[in-house]
mmCIF file of the N, C-alpha and C atoms, coordinates in Angstrom:
data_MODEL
# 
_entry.id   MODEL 
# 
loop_
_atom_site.group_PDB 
_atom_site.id 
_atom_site.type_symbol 
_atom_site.label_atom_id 
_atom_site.label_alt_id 
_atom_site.label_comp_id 
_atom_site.label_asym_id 
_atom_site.label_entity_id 
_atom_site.label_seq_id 
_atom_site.pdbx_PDB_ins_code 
_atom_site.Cartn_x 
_atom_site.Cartn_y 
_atom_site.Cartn_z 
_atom_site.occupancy 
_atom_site.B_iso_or_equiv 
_atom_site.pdbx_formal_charge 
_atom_site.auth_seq_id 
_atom_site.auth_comp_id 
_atom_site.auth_asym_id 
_atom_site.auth_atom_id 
_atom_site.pdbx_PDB_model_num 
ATOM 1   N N  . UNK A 1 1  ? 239.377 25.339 171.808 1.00 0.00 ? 1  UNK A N  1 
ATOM 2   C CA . UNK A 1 1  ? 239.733 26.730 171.665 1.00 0.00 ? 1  UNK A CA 1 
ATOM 3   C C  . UNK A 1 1  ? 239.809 27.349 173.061 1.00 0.00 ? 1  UNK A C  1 
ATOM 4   N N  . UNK A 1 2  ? 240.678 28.342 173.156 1.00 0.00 ? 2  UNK A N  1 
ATOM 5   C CA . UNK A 1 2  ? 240.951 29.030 174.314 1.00 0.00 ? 2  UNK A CA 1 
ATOM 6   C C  . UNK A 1 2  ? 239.879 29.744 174.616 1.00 0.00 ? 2  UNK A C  1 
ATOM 7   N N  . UNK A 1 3  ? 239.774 30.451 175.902 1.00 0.00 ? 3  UNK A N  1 
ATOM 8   C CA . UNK A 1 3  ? 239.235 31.191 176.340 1.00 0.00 ? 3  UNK A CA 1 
ATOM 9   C C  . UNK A 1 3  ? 239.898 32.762 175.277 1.00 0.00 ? 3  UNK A C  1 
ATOM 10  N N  . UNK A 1 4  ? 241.189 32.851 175.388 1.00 0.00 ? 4  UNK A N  1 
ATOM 11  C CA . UNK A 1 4  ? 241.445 34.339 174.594 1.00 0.00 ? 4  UNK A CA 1 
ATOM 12  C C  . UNK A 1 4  ? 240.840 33.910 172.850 1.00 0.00 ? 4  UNK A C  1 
ATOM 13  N N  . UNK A 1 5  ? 241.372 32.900 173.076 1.00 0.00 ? 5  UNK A N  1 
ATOM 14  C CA . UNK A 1 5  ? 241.299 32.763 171.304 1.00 0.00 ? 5  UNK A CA 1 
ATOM 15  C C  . UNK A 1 5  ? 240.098 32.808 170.834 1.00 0.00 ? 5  UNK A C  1 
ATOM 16  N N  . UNK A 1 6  ? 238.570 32.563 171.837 1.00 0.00 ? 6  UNK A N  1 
ATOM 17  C CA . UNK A 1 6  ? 237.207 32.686 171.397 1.00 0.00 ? 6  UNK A CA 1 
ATOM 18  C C  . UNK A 1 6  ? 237.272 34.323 171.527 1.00 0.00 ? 6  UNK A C  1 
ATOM 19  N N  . UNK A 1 7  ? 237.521 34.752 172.649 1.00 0.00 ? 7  UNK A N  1 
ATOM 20  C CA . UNK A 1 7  ? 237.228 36.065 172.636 1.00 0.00 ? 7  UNK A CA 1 
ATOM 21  C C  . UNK A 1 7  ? 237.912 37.035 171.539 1.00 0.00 ? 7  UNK A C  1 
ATOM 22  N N  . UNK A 1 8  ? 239.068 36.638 170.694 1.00 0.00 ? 8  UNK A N  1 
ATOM 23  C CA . UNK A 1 8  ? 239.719 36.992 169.556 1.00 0.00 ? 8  UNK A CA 1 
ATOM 24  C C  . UNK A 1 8  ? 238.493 36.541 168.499 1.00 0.00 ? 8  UNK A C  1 
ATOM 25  N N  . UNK A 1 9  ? 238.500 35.611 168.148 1.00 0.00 ? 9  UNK A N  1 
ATOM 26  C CA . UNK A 1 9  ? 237.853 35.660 167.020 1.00 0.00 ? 9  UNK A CA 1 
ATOM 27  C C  . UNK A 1 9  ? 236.245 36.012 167.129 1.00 0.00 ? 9  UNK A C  1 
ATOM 28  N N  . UNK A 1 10 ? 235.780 36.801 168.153 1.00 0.00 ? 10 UNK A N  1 
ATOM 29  C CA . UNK A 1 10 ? 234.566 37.762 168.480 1.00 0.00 ? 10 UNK A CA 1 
ATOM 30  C C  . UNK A 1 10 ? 234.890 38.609 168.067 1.00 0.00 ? 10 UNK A C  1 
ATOM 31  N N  . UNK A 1 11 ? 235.745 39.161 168.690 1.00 0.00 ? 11 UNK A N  1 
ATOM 32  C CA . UNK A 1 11 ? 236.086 40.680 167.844 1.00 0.00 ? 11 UNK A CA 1 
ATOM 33  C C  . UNK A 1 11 ? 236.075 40.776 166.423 1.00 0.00 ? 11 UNK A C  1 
ATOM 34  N N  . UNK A 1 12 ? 237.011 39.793 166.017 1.00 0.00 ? 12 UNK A N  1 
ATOM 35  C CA . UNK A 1 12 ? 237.355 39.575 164.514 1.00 0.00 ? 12 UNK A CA 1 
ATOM 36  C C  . UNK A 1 12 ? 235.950 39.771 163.830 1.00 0.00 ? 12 UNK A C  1 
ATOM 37  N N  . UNK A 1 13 ? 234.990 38.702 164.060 1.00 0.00 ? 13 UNK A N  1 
ATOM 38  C CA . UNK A 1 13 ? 233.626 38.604 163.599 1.00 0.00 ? 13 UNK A CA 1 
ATOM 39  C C  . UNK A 1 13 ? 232.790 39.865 163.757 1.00 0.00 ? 13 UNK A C  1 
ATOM 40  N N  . UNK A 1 14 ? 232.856 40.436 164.799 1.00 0.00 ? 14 UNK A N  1 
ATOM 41  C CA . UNK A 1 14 ? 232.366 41.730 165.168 1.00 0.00 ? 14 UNK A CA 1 
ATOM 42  C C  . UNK A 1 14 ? 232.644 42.797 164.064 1.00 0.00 ? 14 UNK A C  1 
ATOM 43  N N  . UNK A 1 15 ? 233.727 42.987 164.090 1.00 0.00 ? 15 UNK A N  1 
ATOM 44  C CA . UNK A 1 15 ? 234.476 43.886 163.046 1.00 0.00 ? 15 UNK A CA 1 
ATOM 45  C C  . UNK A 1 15 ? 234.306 43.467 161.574 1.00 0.00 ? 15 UNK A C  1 
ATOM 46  N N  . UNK A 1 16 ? 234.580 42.604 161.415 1.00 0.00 ? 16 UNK A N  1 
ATOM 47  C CA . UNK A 1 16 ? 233.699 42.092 159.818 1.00 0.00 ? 16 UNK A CA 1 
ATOM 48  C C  . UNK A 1 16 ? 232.308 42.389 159.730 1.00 0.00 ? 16 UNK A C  1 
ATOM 49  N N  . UNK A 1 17 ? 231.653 42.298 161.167 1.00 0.00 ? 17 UNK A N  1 
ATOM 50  C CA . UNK A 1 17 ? 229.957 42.335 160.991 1.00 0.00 ? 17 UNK A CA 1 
ATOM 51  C C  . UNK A 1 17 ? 229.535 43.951 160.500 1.00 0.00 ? 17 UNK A C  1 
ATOM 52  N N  . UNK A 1 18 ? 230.408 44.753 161.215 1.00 0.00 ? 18 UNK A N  1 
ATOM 53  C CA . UNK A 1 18 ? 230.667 46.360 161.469 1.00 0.00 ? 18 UNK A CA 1 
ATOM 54  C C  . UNK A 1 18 ? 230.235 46.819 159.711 1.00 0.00 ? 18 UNK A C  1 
ATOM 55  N N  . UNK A 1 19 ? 231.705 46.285 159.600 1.00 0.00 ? 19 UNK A N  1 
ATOM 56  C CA . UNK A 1 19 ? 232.272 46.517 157.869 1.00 0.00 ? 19 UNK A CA 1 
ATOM 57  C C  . UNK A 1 19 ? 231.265 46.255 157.078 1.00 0.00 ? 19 UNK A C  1 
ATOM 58  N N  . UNK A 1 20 ? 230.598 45.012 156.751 1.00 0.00 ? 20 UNK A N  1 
ATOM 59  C CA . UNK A 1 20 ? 229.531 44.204 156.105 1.00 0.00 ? 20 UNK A CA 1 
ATOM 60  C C  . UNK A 1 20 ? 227.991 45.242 156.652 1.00 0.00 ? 20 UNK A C  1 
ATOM 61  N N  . UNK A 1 21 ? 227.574 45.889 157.342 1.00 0.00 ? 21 UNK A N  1 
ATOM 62  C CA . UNK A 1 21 ? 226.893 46.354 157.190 1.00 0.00 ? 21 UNK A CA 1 
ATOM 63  C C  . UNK A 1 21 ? 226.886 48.079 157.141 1.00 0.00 ? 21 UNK A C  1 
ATOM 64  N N  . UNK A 1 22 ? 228.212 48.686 157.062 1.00 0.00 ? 22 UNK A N  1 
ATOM 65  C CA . UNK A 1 22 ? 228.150 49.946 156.521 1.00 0.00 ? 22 UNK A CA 1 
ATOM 66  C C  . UNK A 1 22 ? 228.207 49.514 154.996 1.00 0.00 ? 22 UNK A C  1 
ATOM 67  N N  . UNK A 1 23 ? 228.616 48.397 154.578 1.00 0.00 ? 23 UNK A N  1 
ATOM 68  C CA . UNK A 1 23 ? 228.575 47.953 152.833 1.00 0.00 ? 23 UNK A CA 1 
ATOM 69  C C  . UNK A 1 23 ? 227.230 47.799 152.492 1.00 0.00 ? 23 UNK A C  1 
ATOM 70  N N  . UNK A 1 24 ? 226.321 46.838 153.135 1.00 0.00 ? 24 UNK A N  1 
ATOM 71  C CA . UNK A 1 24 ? 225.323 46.357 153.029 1.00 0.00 ? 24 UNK A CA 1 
ATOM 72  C C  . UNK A 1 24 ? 224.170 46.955 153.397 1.00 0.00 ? 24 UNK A C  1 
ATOM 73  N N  . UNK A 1 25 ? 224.297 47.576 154.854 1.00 0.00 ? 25 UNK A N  1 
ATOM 74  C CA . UNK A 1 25 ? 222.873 47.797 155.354 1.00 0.00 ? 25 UNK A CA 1 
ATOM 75  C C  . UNK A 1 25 ? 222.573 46.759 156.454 1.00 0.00 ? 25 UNK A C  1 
ATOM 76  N N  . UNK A 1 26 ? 221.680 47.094 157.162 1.00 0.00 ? 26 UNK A N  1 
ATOM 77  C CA . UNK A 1 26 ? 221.202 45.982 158.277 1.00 0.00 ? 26 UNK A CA 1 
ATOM 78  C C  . UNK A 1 26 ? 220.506 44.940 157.863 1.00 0.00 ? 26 UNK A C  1 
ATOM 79  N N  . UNK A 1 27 ? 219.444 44.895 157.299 1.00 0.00 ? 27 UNK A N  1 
ATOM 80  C CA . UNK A 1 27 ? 218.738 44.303 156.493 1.00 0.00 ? 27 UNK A CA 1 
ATOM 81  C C  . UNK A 1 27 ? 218.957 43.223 155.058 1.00 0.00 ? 27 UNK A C  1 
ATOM 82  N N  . UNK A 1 28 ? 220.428 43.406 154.917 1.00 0.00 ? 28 UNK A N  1 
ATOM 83  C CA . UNK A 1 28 ? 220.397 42.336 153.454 1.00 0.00 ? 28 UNK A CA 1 
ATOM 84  C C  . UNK A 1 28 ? 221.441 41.349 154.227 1.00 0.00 ? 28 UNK A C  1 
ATOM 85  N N  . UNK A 1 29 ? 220.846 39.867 153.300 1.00 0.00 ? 29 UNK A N  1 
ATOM 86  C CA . UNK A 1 29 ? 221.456 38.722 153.366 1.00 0.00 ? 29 UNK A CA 1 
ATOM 87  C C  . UNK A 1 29 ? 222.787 38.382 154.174 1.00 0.00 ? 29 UNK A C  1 
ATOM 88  N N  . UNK A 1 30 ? 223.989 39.010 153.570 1.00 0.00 ? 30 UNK A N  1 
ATOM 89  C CA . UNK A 1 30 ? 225.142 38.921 154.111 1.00 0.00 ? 30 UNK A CA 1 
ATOM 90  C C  . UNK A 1 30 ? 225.103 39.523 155.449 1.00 0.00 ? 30 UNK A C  1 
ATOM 91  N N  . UNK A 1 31 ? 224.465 40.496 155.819 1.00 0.00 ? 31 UNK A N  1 
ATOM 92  C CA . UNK A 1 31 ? 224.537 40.985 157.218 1.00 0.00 ? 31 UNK A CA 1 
ATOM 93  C C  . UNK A 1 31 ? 223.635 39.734 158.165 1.00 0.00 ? 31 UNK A C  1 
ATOM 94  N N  . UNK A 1 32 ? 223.142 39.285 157.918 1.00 0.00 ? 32 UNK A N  1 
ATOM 95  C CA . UNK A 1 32 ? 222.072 38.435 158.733 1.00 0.00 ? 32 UNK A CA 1 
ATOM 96  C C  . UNK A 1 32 ? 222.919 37.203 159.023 1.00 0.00 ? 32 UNK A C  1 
ATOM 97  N N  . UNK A 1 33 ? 223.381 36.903 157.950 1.00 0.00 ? 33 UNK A N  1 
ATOM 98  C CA . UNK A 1 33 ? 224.573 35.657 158.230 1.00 0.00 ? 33 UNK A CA 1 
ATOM 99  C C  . UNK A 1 33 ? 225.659 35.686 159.207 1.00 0.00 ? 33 UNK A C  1 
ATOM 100 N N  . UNK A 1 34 ? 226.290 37.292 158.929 1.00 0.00 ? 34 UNK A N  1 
ATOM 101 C CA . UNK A 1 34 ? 227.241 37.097 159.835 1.00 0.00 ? 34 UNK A CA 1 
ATOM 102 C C  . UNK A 1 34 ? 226.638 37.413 161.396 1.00 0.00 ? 34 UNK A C  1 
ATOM 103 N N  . UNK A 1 35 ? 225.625 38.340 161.636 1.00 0.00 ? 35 UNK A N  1 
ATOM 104 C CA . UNK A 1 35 ? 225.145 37.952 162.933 1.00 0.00 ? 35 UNK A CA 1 
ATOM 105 C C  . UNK A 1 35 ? 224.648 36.871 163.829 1.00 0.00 ? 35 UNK A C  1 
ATOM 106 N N  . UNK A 1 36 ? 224.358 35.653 162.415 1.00 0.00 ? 36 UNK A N  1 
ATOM 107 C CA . UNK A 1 36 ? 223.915 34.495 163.062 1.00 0.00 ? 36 UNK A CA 1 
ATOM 108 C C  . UNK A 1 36 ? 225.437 33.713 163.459 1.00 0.00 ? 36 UNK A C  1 
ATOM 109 N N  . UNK A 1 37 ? 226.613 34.321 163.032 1.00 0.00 ? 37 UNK A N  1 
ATOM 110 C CA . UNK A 1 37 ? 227.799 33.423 162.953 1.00 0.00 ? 37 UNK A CA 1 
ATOM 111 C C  . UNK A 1 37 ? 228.083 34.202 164.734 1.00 0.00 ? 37 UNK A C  1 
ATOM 112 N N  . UNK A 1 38 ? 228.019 35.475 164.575 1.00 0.00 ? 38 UNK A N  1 
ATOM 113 C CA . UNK A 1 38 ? 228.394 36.168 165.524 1.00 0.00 ? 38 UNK A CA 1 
ATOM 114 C C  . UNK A 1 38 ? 227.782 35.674 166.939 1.00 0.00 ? 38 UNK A C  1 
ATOM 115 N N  . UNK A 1 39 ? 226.444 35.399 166.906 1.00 0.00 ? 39 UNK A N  1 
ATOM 116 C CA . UNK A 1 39 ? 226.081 34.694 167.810 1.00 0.00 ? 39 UNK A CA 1 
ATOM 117 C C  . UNK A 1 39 ? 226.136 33.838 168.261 1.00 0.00 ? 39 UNK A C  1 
ATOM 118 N N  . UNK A 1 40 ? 226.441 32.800 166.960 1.00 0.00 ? 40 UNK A N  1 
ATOM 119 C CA . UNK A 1 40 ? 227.073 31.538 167.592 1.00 0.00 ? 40 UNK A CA 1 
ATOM 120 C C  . UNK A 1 40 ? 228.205 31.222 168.391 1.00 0.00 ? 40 UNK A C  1 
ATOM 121 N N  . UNK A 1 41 ? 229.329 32.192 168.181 1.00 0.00 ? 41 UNK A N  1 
ATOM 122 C CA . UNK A 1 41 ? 230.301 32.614 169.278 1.00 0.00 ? 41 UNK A CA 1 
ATOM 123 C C  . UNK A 1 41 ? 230.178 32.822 169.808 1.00 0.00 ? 41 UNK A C  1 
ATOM 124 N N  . UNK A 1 42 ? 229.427 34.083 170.238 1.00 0.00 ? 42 UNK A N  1 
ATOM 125 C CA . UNK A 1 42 ? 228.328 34.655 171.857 1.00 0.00 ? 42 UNK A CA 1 
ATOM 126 C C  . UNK A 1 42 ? 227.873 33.280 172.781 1.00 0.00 ? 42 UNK A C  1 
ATOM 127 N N  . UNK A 1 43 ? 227.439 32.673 171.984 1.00 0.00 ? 43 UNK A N  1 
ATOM 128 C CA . UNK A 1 43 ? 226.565 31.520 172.827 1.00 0.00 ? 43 UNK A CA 1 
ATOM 129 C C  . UNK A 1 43 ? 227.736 30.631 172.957 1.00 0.00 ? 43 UNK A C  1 
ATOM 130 N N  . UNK A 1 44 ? 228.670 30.090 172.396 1.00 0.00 ? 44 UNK A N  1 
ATOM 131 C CA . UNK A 1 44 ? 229.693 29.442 172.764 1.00 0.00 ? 44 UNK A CA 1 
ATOM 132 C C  . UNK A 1 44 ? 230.621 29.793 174.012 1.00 0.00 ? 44 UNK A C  1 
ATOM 133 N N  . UNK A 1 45 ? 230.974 31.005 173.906 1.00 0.00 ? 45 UNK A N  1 
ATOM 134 C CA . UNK A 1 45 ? 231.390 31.434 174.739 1.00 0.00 ? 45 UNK A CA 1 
ATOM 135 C C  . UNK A 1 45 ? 231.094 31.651 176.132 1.00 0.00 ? 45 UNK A C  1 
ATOM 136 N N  . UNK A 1 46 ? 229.823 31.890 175.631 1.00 0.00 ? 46 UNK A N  1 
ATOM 137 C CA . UNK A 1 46 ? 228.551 31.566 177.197 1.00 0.00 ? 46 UNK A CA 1 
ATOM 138 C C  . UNK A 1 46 ? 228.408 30.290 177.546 1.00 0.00 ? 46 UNK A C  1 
ATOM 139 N N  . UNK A 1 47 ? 228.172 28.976 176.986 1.00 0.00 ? 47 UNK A N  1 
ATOM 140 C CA . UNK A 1 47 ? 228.444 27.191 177.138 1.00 0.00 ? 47 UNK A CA 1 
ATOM 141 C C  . UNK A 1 47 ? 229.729 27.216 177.609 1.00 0.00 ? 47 UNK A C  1 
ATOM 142 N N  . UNK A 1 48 ? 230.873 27.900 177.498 1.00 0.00 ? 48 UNK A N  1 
ATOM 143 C CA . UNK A 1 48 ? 231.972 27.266 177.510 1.00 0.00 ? 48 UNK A CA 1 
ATOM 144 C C  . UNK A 1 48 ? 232.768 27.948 179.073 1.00 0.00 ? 48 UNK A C  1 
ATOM 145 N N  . UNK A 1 49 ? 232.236 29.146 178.812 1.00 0.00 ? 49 UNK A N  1 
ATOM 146 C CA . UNK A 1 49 ? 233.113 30.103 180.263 1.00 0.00 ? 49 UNK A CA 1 
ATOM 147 C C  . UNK A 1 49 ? 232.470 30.752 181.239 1.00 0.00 ? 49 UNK A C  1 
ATOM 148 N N  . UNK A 1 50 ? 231.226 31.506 180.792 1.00 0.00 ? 50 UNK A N  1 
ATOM 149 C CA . UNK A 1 50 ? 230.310 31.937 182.316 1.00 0.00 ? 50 UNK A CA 1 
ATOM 150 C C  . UNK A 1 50 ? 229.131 30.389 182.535 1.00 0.00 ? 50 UNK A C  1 
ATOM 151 N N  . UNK A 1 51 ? 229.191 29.972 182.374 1.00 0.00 ? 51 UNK A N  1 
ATOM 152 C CA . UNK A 1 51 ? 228.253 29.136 183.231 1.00 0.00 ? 51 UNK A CA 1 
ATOM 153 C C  . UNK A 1 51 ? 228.732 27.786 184.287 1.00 0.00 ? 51 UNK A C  1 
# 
């Protein structure tokens, strides 16, 4: 994956995360998931381009 194309599908995830917790709340299931997904991009992105 590209450098743009990780940073695309951050946003993407971001914005789903956004959505999913004005639905949800901070605290329930589905929100926790997608922050753990969200991070896993964060940290990829960090393995892959600043270091």
């Amino acid at each position: 994956m590209t450098k743009n194309e990780l940073l695309e599908h951050i946003e993407n995830k971001r914005t789903e995360l956004q959505n999913i917790v004005l639905k949800n709340g901070l605290d329930s299931h589905i929100t926790i998931l997608y922050s753990q997904e969200l991070d896993q991009l964060l940290n990829q992105y960090d393995h892959s381009f600043l270091r």
